[in-house]
TORKOL-4160 file (C-alpha; in steps of 0.2 Angstrom, whole numbers, padded with zeros to 4 digits, m for minus):
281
<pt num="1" X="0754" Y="m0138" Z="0821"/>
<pt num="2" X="0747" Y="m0121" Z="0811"/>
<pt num="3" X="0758" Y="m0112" Z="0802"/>
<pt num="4" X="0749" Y="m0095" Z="0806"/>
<pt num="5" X="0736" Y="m0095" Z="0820"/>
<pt num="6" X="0723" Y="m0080" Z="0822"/>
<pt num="7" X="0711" Y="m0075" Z="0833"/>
<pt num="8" X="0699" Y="m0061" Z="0833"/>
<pt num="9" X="0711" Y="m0049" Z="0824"/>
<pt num="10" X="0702" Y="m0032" Z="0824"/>
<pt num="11" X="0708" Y="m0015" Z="0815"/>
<pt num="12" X="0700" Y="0000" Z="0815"/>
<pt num="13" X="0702" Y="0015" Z="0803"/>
<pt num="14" X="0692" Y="0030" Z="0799"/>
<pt num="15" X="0677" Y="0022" Z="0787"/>
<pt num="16" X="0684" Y="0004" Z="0787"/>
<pt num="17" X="0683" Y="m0010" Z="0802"/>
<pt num="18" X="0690" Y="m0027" Z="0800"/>
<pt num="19" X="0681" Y="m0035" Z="0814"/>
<pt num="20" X="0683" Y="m0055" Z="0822"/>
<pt num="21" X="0692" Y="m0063" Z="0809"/>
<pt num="22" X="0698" Y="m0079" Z="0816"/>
<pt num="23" X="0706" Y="m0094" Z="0806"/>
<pt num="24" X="0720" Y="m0107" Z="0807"/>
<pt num="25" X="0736" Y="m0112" Z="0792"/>
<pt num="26" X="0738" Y="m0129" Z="0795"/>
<pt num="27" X="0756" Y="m0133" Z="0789"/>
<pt num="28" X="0759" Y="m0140" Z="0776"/>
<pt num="29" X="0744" Y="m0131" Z="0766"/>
<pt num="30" X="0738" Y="m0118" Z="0756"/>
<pt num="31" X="0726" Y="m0107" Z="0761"/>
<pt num="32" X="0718" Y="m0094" Z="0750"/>
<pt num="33" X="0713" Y="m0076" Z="0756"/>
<pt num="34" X="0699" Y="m0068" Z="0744"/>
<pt num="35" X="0690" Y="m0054" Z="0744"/>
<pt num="36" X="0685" Y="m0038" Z="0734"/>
<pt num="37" X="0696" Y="m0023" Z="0733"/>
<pt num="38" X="0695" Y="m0014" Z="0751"/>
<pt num="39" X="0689" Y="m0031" Z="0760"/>
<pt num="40" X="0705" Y="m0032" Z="0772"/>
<pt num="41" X="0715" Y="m0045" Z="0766"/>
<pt num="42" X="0730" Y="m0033" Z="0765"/>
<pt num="43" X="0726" Y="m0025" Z="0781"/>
<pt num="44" X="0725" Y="m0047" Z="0788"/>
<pt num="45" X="0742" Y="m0047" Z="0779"/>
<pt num="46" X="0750" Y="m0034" Z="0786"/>
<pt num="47" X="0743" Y="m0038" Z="0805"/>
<pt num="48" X="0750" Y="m0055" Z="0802"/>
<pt num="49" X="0767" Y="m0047" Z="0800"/>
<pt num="50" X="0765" Y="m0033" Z="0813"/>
<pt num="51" X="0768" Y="m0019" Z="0801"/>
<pt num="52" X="0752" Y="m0010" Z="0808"/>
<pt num="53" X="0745" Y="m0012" Z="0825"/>
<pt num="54" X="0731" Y="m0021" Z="0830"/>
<pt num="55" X="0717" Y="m0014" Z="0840"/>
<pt num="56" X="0713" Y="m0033" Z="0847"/>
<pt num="57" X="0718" Y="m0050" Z="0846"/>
<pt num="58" X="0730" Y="m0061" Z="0843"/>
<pt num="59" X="0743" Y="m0069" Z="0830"/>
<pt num="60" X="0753" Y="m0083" Z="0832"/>
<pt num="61" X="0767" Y="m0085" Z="0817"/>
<pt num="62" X="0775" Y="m0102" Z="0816"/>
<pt num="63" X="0770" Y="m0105" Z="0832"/>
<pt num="64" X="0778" Y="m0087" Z="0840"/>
<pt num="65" X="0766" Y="m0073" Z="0845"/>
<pt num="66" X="0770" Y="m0058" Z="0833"/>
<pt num="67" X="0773" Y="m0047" Z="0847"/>
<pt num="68" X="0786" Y="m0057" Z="0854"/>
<pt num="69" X="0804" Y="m0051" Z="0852"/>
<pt num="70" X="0808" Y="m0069" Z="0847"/>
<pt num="71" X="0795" Y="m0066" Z="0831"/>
<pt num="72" X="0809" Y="m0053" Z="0824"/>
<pt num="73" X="0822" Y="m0066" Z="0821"/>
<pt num="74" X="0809" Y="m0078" Z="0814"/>
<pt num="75" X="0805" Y="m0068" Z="0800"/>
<pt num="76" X="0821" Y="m0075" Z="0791"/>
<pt num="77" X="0810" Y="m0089" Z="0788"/>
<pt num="78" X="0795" Y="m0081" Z="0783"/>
<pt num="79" X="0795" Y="m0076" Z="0763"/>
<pt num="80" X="0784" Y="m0058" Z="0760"/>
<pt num="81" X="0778" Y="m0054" Z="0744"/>
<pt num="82" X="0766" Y="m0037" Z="0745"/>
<pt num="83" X="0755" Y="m0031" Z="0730"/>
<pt num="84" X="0768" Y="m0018" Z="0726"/>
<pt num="85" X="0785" Y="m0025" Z="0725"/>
<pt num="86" X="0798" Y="m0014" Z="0729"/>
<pt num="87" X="0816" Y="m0013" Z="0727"/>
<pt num="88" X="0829" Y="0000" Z="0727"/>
<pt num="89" X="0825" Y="0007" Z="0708"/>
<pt num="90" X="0844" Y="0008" Z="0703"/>
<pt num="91" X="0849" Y="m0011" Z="0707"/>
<pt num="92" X="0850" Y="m0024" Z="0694"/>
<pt num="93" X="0843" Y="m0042" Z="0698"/>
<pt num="94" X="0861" Y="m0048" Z="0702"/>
<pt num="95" X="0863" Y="m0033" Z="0715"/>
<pt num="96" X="0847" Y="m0034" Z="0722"/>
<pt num="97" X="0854" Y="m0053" Z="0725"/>
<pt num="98" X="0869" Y="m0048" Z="0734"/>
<pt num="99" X="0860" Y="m0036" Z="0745"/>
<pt num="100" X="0849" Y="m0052" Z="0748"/>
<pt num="101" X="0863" Y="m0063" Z="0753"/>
<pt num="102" X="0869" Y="m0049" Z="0768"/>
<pt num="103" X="0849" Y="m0048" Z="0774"/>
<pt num="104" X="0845" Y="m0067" Z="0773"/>
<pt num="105" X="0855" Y="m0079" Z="0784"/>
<pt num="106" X="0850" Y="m0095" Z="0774"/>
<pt num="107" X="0850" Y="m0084" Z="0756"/>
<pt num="108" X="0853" Y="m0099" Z="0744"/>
<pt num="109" X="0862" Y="m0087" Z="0730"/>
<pt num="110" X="0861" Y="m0105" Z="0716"/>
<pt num="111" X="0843" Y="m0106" Z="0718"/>
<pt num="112" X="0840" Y="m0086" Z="0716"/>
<pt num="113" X="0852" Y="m0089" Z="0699"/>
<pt num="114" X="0841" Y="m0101" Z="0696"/>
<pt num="115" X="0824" Y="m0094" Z="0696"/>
<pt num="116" X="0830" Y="m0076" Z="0690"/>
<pt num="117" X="0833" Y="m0088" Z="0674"/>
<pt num="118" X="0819" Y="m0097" Z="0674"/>
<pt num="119" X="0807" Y="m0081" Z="0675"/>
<pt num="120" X="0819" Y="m0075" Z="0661"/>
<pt num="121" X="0826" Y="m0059" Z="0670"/>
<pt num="122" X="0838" Y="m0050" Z="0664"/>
<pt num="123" X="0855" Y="m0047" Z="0675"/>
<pt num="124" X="0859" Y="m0028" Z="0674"/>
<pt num="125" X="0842" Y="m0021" Z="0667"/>
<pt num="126" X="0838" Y="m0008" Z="0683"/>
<pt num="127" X="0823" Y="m0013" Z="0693"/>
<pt num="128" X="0816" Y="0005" Z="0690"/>
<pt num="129" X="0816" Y="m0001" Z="0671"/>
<pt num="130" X="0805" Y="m0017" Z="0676"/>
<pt num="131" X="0786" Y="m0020" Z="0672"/>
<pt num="132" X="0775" Y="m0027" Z="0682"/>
<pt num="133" X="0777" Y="m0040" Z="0681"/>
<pt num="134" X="0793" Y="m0043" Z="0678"/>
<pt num="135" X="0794" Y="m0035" Z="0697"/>
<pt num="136" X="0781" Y="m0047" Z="0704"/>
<pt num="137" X="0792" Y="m0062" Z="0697"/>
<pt num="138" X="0808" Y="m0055" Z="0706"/>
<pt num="139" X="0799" Y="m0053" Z="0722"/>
<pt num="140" X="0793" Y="m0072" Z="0722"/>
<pt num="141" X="0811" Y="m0076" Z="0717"/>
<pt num="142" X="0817" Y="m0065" Z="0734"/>
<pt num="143" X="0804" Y="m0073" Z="0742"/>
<pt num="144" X="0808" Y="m0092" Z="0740"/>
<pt num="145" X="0829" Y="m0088" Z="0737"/>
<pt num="146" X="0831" Y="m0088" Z="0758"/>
<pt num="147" X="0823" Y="m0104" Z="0762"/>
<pt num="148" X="0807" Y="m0100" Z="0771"/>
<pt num="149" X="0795" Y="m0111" Z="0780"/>
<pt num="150" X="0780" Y="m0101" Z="0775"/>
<pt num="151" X="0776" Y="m0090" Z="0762"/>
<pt num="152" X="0765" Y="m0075" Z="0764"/>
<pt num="153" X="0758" Y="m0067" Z="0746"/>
<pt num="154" X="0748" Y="m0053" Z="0742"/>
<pt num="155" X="0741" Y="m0052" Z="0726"/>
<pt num="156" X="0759" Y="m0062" Z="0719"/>
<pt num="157" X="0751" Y="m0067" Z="0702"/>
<pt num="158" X="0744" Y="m0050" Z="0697"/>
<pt num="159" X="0752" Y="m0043" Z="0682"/>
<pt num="160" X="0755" Y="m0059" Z="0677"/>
<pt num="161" X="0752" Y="m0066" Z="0660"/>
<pt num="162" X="0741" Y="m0082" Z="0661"/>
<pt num="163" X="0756" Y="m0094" Z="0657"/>
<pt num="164" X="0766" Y="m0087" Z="0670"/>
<pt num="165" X="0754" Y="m0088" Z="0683"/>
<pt num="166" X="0752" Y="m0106" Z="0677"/>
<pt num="167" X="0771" Y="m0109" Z="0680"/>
<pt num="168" X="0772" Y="m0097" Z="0696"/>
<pt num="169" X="0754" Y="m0108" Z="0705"/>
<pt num="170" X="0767" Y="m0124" Z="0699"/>
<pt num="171" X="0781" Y="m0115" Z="0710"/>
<pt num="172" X="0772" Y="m0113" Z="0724"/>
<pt num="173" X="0764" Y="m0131" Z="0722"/>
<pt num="174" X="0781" Y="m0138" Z="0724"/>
<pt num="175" X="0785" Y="m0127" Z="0739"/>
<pt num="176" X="0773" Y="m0136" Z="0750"/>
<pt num="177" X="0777" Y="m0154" Z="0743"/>
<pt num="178" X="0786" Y="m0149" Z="0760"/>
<pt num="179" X="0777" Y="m0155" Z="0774"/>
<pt num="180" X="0781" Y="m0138" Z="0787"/>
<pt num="181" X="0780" Y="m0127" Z="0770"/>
<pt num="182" X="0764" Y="m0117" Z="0768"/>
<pt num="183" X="0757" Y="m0102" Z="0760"/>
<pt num="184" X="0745" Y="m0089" Z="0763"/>
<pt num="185" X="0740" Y="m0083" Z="0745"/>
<pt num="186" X="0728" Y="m0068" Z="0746"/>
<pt num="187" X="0722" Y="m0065" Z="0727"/>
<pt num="188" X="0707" Y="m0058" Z="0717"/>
<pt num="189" X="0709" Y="m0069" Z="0702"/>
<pt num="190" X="0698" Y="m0085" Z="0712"/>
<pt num="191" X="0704" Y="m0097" Z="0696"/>
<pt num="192" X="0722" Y="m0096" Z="0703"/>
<pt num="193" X="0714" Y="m0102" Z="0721"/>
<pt num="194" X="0704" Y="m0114" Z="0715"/>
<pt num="195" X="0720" Y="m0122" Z="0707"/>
<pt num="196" X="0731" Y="m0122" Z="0719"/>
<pt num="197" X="0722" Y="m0119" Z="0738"/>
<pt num="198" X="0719" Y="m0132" Z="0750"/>
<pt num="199" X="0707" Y="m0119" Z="0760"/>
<pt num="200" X="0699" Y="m0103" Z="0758"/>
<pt num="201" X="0697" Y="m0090" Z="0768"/>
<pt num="202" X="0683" Y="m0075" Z="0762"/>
<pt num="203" X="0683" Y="m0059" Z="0767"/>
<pt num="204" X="0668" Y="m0047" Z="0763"/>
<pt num="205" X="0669" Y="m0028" Z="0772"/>
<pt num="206" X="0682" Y="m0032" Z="0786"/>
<pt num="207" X="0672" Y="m0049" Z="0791"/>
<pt num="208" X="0677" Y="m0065" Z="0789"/>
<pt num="209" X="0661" Y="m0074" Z="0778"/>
<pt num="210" X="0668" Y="m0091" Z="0778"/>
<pt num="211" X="0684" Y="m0103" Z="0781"/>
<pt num="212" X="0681" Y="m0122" Z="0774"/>
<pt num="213" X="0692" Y="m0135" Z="0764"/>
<pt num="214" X="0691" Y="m0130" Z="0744"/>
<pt num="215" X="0686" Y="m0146" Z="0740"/>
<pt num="216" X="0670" Y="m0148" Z="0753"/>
<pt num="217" X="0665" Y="m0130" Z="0747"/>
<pt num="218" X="0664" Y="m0138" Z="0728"/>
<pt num="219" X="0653" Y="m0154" Z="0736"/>
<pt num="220" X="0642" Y="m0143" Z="0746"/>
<pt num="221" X="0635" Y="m0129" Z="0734"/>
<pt num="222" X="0629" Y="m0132" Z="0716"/>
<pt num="223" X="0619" Y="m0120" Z="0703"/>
<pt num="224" X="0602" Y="m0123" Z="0699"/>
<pt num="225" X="0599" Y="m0114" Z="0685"/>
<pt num="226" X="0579" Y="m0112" Z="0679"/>
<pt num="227" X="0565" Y="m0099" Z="0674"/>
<pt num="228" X="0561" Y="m0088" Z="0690"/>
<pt num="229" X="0544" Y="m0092" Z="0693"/>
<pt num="230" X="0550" Y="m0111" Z="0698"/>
<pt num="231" X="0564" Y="m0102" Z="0712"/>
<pt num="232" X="0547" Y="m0106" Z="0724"/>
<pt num="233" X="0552" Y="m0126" Z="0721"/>
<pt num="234" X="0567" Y="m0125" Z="0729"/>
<pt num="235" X="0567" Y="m0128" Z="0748"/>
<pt num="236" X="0570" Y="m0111" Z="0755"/>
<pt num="237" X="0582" Y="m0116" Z="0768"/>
<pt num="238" X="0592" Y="m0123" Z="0753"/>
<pt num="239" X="0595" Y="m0107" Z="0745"/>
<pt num="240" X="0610" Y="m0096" Z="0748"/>
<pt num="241" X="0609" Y="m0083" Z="0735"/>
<pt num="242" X="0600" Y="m0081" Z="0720"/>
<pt num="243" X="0604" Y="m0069" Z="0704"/>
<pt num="244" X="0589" Y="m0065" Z="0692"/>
<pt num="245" X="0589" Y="m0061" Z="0676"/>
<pt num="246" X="0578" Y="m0058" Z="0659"/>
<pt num="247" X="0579" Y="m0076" Z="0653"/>
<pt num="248" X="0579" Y="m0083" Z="0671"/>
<pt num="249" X="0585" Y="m0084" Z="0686"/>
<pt num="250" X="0601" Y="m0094" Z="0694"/>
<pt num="251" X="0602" Y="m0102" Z="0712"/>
<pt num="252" X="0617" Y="m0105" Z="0723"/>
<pt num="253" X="0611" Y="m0122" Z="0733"/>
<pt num="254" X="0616" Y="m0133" Z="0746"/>
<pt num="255" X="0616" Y="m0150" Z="0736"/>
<pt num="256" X="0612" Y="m0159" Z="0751"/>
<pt num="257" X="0596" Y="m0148" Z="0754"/>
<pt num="258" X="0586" Y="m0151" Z="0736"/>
<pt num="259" X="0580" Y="m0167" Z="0730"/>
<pt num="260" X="0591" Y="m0176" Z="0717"/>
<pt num="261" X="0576" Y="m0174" Z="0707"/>
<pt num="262" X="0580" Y="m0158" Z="0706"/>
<pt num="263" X="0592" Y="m0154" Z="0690"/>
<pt num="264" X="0609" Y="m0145" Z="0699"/>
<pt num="265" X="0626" Y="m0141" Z="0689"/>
<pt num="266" X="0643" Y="m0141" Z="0697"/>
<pt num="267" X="0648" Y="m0124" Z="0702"/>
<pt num="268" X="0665" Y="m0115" Z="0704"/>
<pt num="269" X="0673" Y="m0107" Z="0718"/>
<pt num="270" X="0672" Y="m0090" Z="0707"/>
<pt num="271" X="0652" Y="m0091" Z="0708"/>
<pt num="272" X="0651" Y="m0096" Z="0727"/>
<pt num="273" X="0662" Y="m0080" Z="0733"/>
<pt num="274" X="0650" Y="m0071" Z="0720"/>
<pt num="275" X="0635" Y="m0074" Z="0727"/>
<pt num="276" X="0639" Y="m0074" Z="0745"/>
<pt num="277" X="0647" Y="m0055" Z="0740"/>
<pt num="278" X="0632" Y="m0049" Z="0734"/>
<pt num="279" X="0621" Y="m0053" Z="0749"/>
<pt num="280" X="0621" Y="m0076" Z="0751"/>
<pt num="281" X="0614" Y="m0080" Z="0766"/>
């Protein structure tokens, strides 16, 4: 079964077109959404949840099409996190707590104790009063406090320090140890992705460029890195992008397409989504 199902989602606004995107969350995974700022991974996000209309296809959310009446009551186990976390700015952590525990049928008030402490949030400080990152964390805490089934995240690990984000990718790990637990992480830091994702999905201006398994992506591509006048050696139908510079030139391969004569280097998630960004076949 697939935790979120889409097909040939469209949306249309003045300037901007997201157009065909189509891919699958099997459950139990983590699927990683990236993309340059104004790609459409917040618009896919908020499609996913019906909070906009779509101008064509379809979603299906744990199995329930998001146009279905029934997908209203299934949100209780769907866990939101949105790039601008936003509570009422007078509410202190606890309150913001016992709001939760009228709005969330399962709200599990130990384990939001539990995490508000372990992100080191204070109890009474007013959420108006909050950085942001200190926001974000309270969010995720919301987030995994009523018990979801999948967790939806928009840029959860942006204003972050490094050794938080370390901590909250080890949360999230833990949430899909779970075998119907799964994420949809969209994210502009790829290091976070390439830790934790089990797919990714990129989206380049409102089209979806590719959808594979992290791990075959890192197989299939490598980096050939060499002076510009020997590019001509590589086979041509090998070569997904190439980026030149004044000591050389550096090649984004299929591995399987070049001798292993040839001298390749491992690459990294961060270098494929940049060279398919900037024009990879």
């Amino acid at each position: 079964m697939n935790a979120i199902e889409i097909r040939n989602l469209r949306k249309e606004y003045p300037g901007f077109l997201l157009d065909d995107i189509s891919f699958d969350l099997p459950c139990g995974s983590i699927v990683g959404l990236v993309g340059e700022n104004g790609a459409g991974k917040s618009t896919t996000i908020k499609l996913i949840m019906n909070a906009i209309r779509k101008d064509g296809g379809s979603v299906k959310v744990l199995g329930t099409d998001n146009e279905d009446p029934a997908f209203l009551k299934l949100k209780n186990d769907i866990g939101v996190v949105l790039d601008d976390a936003y509570f009422p700015e007078t509410l202190s952590a606890v309150n913001v707590g016992k709001v939760m525990a009228y709005t969330y049928r399962s709200w599990d008030a130990a384990e939001y104790r539990r995490l508000l402490s372990w992100f080191s949030l204070p109890d009474k400080k007013a959420f108006a009063d909050y950085s942001r990152g200190m926001k974000m964390k309270l969010a995720i805490a919301v987030a995994l406090s009523h018990r979801p089934r999948l967790l939806i995240l928009d840029e959860a690990t942006s204003g972050l320090d490094p050794m938080v984000r370390d901590e909250v990718v080890d949360v999230f790990n833990d949430f899909t140890r779970e075998e119907d637990h799964s994420i949809l992480l969209s994210s502009h830091i790829v290091s976070d992705l390439e830790k934790i994702c089990d797919y990714i999905a990129f989206i380049h201006k409102g089209r979806l460029l590719l959808m594979e398994e992290k791990d075959r992506l890192l197989e299939e591509y490598a980096v050939a890195r060499l002076p510009e006048e020997q590019l001509a050696d590589l086979p041509e139908e090998a070569v997904v992008g190439v980026k030149k510079g004044a000591y050389g030139a550096e090649a984004l391969v299929r591995r399987e397409l070049v001798s292993p004569s040839f001298p390749l280097e491992r690459t990294t998630l961060e270098e494929i989504i940049l060279f398919l960004a900037k024009g990879g076949r």
